[in-house]
N, C-alpha and C positions, 0 to 999 in steps of 0.2 A: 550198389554193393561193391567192395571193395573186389581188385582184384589183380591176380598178378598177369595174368595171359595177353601174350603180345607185348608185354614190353619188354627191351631189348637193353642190354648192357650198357649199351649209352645214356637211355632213361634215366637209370638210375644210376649213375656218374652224376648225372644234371641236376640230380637231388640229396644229392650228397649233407653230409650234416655241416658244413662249412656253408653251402650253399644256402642252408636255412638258416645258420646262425646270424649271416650277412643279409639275409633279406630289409629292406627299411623297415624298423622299428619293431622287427623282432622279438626283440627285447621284453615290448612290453610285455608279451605273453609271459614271461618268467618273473614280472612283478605280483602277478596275483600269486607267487609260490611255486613248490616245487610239487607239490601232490597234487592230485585231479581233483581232491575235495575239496581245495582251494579256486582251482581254475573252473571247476564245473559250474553254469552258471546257475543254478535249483541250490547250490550249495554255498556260495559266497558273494550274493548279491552288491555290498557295499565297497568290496573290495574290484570288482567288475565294474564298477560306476565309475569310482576314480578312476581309473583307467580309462573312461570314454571319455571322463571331460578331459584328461591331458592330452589324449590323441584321438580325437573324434573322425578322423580322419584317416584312421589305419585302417588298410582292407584287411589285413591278418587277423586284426585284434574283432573285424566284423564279422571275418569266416569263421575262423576258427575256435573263437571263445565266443562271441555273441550268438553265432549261429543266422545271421541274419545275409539276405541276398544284398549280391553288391550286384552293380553295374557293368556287364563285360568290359564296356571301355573303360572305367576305370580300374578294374583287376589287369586288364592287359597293359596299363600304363605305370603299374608298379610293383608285378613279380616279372622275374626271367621268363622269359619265354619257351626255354626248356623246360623250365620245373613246370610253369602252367600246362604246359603239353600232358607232360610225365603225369600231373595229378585228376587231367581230364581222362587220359586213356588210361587210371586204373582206378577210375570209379570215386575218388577222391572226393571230386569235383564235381559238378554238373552243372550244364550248361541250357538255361531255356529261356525263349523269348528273351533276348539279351540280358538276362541275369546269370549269373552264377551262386550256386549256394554252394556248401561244405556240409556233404554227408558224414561225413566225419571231424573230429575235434583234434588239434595238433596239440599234445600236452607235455609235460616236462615232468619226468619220473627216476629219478635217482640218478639226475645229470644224463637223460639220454630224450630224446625228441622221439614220438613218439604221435601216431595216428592211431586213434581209439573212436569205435562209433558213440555218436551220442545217445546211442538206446542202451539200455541195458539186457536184452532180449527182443528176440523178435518172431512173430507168427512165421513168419515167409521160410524162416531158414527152421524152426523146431528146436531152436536151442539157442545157445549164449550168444549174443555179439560179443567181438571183440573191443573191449570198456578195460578198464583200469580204474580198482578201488584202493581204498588205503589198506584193506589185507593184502593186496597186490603188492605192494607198495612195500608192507610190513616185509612179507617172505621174499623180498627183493633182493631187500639190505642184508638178510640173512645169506642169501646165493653168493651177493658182492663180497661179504666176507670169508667163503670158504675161498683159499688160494692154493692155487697148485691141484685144480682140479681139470684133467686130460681130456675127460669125456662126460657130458650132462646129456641126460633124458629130460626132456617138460612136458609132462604131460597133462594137456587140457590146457595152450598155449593159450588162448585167447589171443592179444597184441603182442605177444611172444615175450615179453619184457623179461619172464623168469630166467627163459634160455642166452635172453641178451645179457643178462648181468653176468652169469655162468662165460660167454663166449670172449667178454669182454675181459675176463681175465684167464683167456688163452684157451680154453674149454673150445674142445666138437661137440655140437652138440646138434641132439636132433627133438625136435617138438613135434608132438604129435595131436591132433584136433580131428573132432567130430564135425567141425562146420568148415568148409571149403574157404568160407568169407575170415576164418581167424587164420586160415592157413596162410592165403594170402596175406593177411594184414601181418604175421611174424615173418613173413619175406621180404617185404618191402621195410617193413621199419628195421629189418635188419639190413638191408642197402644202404636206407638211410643213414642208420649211424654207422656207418663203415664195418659194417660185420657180415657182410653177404657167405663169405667163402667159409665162415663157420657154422654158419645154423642151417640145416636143413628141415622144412617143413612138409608135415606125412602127413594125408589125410586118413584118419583111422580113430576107433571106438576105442575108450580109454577102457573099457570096460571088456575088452575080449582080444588082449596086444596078440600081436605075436611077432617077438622079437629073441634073436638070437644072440644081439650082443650084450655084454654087460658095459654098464657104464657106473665112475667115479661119484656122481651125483644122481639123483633119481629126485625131483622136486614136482610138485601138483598141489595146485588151490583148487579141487574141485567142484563141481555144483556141492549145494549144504543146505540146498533150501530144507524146513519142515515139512514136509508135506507128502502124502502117501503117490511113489510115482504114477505118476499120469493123472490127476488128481484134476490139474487145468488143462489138458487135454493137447497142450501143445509144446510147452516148455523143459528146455531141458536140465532144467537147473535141483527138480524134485527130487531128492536125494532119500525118500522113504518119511515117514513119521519121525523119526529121531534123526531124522538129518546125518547119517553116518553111513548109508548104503556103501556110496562111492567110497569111502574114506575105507572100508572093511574091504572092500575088493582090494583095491591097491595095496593096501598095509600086506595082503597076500599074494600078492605080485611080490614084492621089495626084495626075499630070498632069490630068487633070480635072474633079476633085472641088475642087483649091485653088484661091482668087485668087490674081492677079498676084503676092501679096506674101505671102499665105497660109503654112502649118507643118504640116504634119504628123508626128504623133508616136505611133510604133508600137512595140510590146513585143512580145516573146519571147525564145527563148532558144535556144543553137546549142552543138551541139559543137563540141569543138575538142581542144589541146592546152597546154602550160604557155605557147607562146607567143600563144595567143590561138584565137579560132574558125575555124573553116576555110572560112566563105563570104564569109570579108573579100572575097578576090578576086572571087568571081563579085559581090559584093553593088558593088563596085565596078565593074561591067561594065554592069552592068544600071541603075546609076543612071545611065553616060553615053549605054546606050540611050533612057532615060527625059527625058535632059536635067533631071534635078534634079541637086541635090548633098544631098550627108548630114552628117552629123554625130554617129556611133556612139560611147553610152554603155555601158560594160559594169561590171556589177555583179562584185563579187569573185567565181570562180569556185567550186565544187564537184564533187563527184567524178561521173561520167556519171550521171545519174538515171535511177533503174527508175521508172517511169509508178505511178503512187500507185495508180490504181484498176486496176490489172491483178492476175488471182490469183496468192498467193505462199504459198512455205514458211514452215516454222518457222522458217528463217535470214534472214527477210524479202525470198529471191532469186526471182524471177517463175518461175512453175511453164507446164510443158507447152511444145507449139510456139509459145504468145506469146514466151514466158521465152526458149526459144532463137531464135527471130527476131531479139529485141532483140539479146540477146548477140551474134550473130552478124553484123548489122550496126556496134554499135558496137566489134566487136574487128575487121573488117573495114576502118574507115575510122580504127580505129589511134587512134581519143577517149580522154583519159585525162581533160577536162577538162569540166565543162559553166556555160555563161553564160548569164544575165541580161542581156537589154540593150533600151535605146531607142534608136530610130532616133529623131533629126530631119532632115525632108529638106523644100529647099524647091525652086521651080520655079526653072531658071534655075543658072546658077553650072558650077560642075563638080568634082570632085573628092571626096572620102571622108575628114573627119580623125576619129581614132580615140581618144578618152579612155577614160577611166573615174570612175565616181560616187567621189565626197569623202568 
């Protein structure tokens, strides 16, 4: 498990993002692309291969995209010696019977470097690892473009990436996580790419803040899974039957977390039907309770999603009384469709206009 304790200023000096860009053959990693959906290997197989047969022979391209154990001597014969230190004593790495594997995946996410576990959850810790998806990704680009922002909130940091985009154009920022293992992994990959002294990472429940300052930016990709919380008994990603728990909490945070002039910008995703989600209306009820206003982006839609980590048949349909729960809630409120979306909502104004992404 990833972690930041005990390492010392120098550490991460020796891991500097110049130091990784320089590492032998680098590079390759940033031929299978710039998204994780590209470099993950479940997800781009052919594009993973070329790459082995041009350099079969890179230990980066066997840790950290393949996933596969190298040979201490030869890991120790072609990273720095620092950085190998730096990435055994935080967990990074690991070292047994002279193998070394990569607990985690080095990825490349909107031009920043960038250590993400290769699970997507996990029993041990009760909630998200810190991973990087192409929603990540999406509301990234979105953070990169707000400029001239002083102070950003991220909350539910996971790899921190939201707050890094926010820091890296001048932003304090501070991210806040339920899991200790994302806390650390948005401080370290904020060493890494030269942004230590702007992000600070808090271990705390996104769901019960308590904070006293306001901040320019307020951003969160929450859990959004479908599924009634606690449902698989471990996971922290279950966000209720319609998938909008978390997303209703926060949107009621946002009056007091933002400045006068402040943004926030929240992700999930809602049933609905071919004419669109079905919380439009309440989502507009509750921002005139709120006195904000919004501004909802919806991603092209897909057909209702059965919950990834829930058990399932040979025909990939959720099995037991989970399976028929879901079912029976989303044939109940009559869903043929399911969305992707960001809210922007600021303090003040009134009203709800309704787009979709480009």
């Amino acid at each position: 498990m990833i972690s930041a304790d005990g390492i010392s200023g120098e550490d991460f000096a020796g891991a500097g993002l110049q130091r990784l860009r320089g590492l032998p053959q680098h590079d390759l990693l940033t031929l299978a692309g710039d998204w994780l959906g590209e470099l993950a290997p479940w997800r781009n197989a052919d594009t993973l291969a070329a790459i082995s047969t041009m350099s079969a022979e890179s230990i980066l391209s066997s840790l950290f995209v393949f996933g596969e154990q190298v040979a201490e001597s030869e890991v120790r014969s072609e990273l720095p010696g620092p950085l190998l230190d730096f990435l055994l004593r935080a967990g990074v790495l690991s070292e047994d019977s002279g193998k070394v594997s990569a607990d985690y995946c080095l990825v490349r996410g909107d031009g920043m470097a960038l250590f993400a576990a290769w699970r997507a959850a996990g029993r041990d810790t009760g909630s998200y690892a810190p991973w990087v998806g192409t929603d990540s990704m999406t509301l990234s680009r979105l953070v990169a473009a707000r400029k001239g922002v002083r102070s950003a909130l991220d909350l539910g940091c996971g790899t921190g990436i939201l707050g890094l985009s926010a820091a890296r154009n001048g932003a304090d920022v501070v991210s806040v996580d339920v899991n200790p293992e994302c806390t650390a992994a948005a401080t370290i990959n904020a060493h890494v790419n030269g942004l230590g002294d702007r992000l600070t990472a808090v271990e705390g429940d996104i769901m019960s803040l308590s904070l006293e300052d306001r901040f320019d930016l307020v951003v969160s990709n929450p859990p959004c899974l479908p599924l009634r919380r606690g449902s698989l008994g471990w996971l922290a990603g279950e966000a209720g039957l319609d998938g909008l728990e978390f997303f209703w909490e926060l949107l009621r945070q946002v009056p007091r977390l933002l400045t006068q002039e402040g943004e926030a910008l929240l992700q999930a995703a809602a049933y609905g039907d071919e004419h669109g989600p079905f919380f439009v209306s309440e989502l507009e009820a509750e921002l005139r309770r709120l006195n904000i206003s919004g501004r909802l982006l919806l991603r092209p839609s897909t057909p209702p999603r059965w919950p990834a980590f829930a058990p399932r048949d040979e025909h990939q349909q959720l099995t037991g009384p989970l399976g028929e729960e879901v079912r029976e809630y989303v044939t109940g409120i009559g869903a043929t469709h399911y969305y992707g979306f960001v809210l922007s909502a600021r303090t003040g104004g009134e009203g709800l206009e309704v787009g979709r992404f480009q």
